[in-house]
C-alpha positions, 0 to 999 in steps of 0.5 A: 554490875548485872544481875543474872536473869531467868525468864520462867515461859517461852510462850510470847509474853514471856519472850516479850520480857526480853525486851523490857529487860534489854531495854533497862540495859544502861539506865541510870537507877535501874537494875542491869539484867543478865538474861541467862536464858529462858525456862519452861517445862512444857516449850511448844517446839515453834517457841523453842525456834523462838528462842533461838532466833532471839539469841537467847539459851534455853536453860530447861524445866523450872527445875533448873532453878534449884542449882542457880546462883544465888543471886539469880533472879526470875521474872514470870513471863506468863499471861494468863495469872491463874498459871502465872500463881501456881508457878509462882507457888511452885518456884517460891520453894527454889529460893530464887528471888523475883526481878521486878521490870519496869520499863524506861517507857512506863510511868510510876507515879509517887507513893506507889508500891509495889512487890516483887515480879512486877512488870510494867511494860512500854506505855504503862501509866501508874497515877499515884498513891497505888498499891500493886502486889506480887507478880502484876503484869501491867500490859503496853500502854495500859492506864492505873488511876488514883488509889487503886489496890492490885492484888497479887497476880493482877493481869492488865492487857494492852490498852485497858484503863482501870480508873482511880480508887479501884480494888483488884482481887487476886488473879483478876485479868483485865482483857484488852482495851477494857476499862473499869470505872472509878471505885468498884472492885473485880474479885478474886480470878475474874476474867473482865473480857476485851473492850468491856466497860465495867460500870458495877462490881464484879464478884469473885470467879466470874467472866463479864463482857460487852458495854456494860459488861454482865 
């Protein structure tokens, strides 16, 4: 049996949730996704050409998903998470459940849980005992300690290592290849930038960079 899909975004993250979907085609224990196509109420004309080189329908606006089966599902493909929240807030009123992606390729370890519309992409590694809220977005190949707490619209980009027994507030971007060390905190909605080394905690609504990142 598959379940109907709907991809909300056509920019390249969400055409990457294709990928993760077609690559759950088949395997045992794992959700098979019907991808009806993709969603977006502002598509730029050059991701619309996108789409269509992928073989995949552009259905329309979010609004689309008032009329949809029942048991269509949604996944957000939007990086960045303060936009990802608010179509989330917005979509929630249409009553259509959020799919949660979890690549063949990435790993989830034991007593690890997580809400719906998480997605882990290729290469992703989730140790143990970790707690990840709604619409978490875990990058190719990025690393989750021990312990850790991702609140809901986490962003992990590629290559970044979050350490054992760390608290990720809500919305909180964790930019490429950058790590945070083991038990600090990131607060709601900051931006940890690419290649930083977080070695002290991050108040809420802030943007720190470099080594170590200020």
């Amino acid at each position: 049996m598959t379940i109907p899909l709907v991809v909300v975004g056509c920019g390249g993250h969400g055409r990457e949730m294709l990928i993760v979907a077609r690559a759950l085609a088949d395997q045992p224990g794992q959700p098979c996704w019907r991808l009806l196509g993709f969603i977006d109420d502002r598509p730029s004309e050059e991701n619309l050409k996108r789409v269509q080189r992928l073989e995949v329908p552009f259905l329309g606006g979010l609004a689309w998903l008032q009329d949809a089966p029942a048991d269509t599902h949604h996944v957000i493909g939007i990086g960045d998470p303060q936009v990802r929240r608010a179509v989330g807030e917005r979509i929630d009123h249409y009553g259509t459940p959020a799919a949660s992606l979890i690549h063949p390729a990435a790993t989830i370890g034991p007593d690890t849980v997580h809400g719906p519309g998480f997605v882990a992409f290729a290469g992703a590694r989730v140790t143990t005992n970790v707690t990840i809220g709604r619409h978490v977005h875990l990058n190719q190949n990025t690393t989750v300690g021990h312990d850790c707490v991702l609140a809901d619209y986490v962003s992990v980009n590629p290559l970044a290592a979050v350490s054992g027994d760390c608290h990720l507030d809500e919305g909180v971007l964790i930019g490429t290849t950058a790590a945070v060390l083991q038990g600090l905190t990131v607060g709601r909605d900051s931006i940890v930038g690419a290649g930083a080394c977080v070695v002290r905690d991050v108040p809420a609504r802030a943007v720190v960079k470099g080594v170590p990142a200020r």
